[in-house]
C-alpha positions as CSV (number, residue, x, y, z in Angstrom):
1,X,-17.1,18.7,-13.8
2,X,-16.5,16.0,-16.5
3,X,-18.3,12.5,-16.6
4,X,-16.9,9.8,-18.3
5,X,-19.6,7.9,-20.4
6,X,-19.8,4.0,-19.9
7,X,-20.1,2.2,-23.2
8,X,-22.6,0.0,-22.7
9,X,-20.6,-3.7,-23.6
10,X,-23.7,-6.4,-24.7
11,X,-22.0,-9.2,-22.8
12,X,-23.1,-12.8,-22.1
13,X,-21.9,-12.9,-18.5
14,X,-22.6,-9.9,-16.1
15,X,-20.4,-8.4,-13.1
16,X,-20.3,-10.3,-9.7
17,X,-21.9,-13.1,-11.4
18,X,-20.5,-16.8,-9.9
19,X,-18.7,-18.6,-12.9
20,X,-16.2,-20.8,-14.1
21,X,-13.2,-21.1,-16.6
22,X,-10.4,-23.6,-17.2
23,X,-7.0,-22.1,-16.8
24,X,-3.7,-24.3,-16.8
25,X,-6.0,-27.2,-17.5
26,X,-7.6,-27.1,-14.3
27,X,-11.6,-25.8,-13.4
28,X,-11.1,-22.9,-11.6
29,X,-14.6,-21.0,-9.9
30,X,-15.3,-17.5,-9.0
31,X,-17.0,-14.0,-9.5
32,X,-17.0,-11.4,-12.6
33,X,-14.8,-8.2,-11.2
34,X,-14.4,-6.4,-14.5
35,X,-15.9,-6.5,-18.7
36,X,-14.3,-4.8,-20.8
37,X,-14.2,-5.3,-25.3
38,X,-11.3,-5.2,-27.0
39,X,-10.9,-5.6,-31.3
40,X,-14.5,-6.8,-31.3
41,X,-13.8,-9.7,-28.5
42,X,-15.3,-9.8,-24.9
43,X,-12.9,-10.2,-22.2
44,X,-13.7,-10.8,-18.2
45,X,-11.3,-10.2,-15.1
46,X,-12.2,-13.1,-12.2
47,X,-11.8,-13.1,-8.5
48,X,-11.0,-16.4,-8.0
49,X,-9.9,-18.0,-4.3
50,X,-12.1,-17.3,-0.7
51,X,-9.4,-16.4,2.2
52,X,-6.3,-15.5,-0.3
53,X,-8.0,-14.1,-3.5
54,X,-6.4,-13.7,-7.0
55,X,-7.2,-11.9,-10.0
56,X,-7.5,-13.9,-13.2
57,X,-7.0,-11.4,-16.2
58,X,-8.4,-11.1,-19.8
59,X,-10.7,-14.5,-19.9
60,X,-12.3,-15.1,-22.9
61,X,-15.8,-14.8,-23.2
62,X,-15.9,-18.2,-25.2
63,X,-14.0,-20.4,-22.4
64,X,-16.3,-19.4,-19.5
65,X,-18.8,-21.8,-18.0
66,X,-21.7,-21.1,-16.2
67,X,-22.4,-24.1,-14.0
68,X,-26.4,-24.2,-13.6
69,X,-27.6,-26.5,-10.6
């Protein structure tokens, strides 16, 4: 049996941690699925919505927000 080995990616935000982004001009909130590096940059996939959930892909690391209260 074979394991693949996890890369270990040195990331600012961490998985199914609550954040938020702009997209389409508009502040949009929700929760680190997936990180992943590509060419040296950091991008995040989102889960963004309650009831009817979507999947915002490839987010910069540089346009998240992490609202503190």
């Amino acid at each position: 049996m074979f394991f693949k080995k996890k890369n270990k990616i040195n990331s600012k935000f961490q998985k199914d941690e609550f954040v938020s982004f702009h997209l389409n001009g508009d502040l949009k909130h929700g929760v680190i699925y997936n990180i992943k590096e590509l060419s040296g940059e950091i991008y995040y996939d989102i889960k963004v919505g309650g009831e009817a959930t979507w999947l915002a892909k490839d987010i910069r690391e540089d346009k998240i927000l992490k609202i503190n209260n």
